[in-house]
C-alpha atoms as a printed R data frame, in Angstrom:
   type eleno elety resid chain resno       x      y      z
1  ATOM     1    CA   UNK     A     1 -29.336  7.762  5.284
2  ATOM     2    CA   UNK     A     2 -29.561  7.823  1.598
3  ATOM     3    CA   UNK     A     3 -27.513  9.267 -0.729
4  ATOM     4    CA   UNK     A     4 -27.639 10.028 -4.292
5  ATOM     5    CA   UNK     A     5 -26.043 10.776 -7.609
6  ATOM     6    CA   UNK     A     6 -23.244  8.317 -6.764
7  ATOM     7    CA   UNK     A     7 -22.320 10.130 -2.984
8  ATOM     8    CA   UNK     A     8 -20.726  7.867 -0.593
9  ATOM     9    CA   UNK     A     9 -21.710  8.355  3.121
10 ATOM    10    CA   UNK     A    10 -19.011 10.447  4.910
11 ATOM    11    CA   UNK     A    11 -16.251  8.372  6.967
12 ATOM    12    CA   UNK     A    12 -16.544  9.931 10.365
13 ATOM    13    CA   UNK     A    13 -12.791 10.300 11.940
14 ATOM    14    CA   UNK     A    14 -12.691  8.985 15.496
15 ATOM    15    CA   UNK     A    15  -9.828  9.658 17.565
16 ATOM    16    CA   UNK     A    16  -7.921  6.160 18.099
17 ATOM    17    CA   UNK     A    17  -5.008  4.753 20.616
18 ATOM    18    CA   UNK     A    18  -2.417  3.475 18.161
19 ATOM    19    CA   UNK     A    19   0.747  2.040 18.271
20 ATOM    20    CA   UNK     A    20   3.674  4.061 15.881
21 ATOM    21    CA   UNK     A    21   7.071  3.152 14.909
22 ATOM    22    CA   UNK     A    22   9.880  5.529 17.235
23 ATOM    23    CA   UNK     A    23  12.337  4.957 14.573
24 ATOM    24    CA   UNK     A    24  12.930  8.418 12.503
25 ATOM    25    CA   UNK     A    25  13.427  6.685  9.082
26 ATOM    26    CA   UNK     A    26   9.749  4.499  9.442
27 ATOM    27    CA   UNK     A    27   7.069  5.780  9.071
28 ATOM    28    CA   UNK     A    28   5.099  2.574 10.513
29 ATOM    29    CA   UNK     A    29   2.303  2.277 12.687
30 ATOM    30    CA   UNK     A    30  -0.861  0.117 13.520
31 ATOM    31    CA   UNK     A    31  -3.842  0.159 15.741
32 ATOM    32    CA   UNK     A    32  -3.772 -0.710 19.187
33 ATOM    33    CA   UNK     A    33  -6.776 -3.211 18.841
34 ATOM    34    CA   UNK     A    34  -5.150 -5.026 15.898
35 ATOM    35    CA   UNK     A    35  -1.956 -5.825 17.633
36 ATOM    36    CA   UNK     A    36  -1.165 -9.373 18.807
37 ATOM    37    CA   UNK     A    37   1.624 -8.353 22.018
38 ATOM    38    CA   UNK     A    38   1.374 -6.063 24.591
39 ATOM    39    CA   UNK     A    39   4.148 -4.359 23.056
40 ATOM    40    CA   UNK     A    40   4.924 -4.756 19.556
41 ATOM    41    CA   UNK     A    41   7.755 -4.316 17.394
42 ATOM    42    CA   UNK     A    42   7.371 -2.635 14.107
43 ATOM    43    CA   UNK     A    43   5.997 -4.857 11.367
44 ATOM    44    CA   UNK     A    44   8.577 -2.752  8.538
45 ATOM    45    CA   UNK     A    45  11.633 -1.978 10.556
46 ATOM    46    CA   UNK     A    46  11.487 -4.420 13.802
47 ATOM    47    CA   UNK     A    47  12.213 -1.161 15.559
48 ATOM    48    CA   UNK     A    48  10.234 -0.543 19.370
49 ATOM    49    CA   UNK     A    49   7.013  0.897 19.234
50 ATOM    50    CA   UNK     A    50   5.646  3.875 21.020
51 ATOM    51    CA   UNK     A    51   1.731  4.428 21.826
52 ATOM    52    CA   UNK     A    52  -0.376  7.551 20.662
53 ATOM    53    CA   UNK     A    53  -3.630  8.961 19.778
54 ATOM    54    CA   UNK     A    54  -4.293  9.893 15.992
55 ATOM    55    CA   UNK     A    55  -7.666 11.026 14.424
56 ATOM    56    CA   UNK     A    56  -8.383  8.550 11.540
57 ATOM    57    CA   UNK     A    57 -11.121  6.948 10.000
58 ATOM    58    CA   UNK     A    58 -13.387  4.915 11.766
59 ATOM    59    CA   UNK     A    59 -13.240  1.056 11.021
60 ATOM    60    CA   UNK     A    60 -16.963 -0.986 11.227
């Protein structure tokens, strides 16, 4: 689809299974299909990790 005058296309939002920090002072969190362990620990805080779904943008 073509846009003009300088548009971008629209990011469609996608709901996604992530993985997010439990820890009340991080705020981290990563997708589920970027993670290298079964279970992670959080990249900022080393804190567990908990799994949820989140709308965000969709990556291609």
């Amino acid at each position: 689809m073509a846009f003009f005058n300088n548009e971008k296309e629209p990011v469609k939002n996608v709901e996604t299974n992530v993985w997010s920090c439990v820890s009340d002072d991080c705020q981290g969190w990563m997708r589920e299909n970027y993670s290298f362990h079964e279970e992670p620990s959080c990249p900022i805080c080393q804190s567990e990790m908990k799994k949820e779904i989140r709308v965000i943008p969709e990556l291609k």
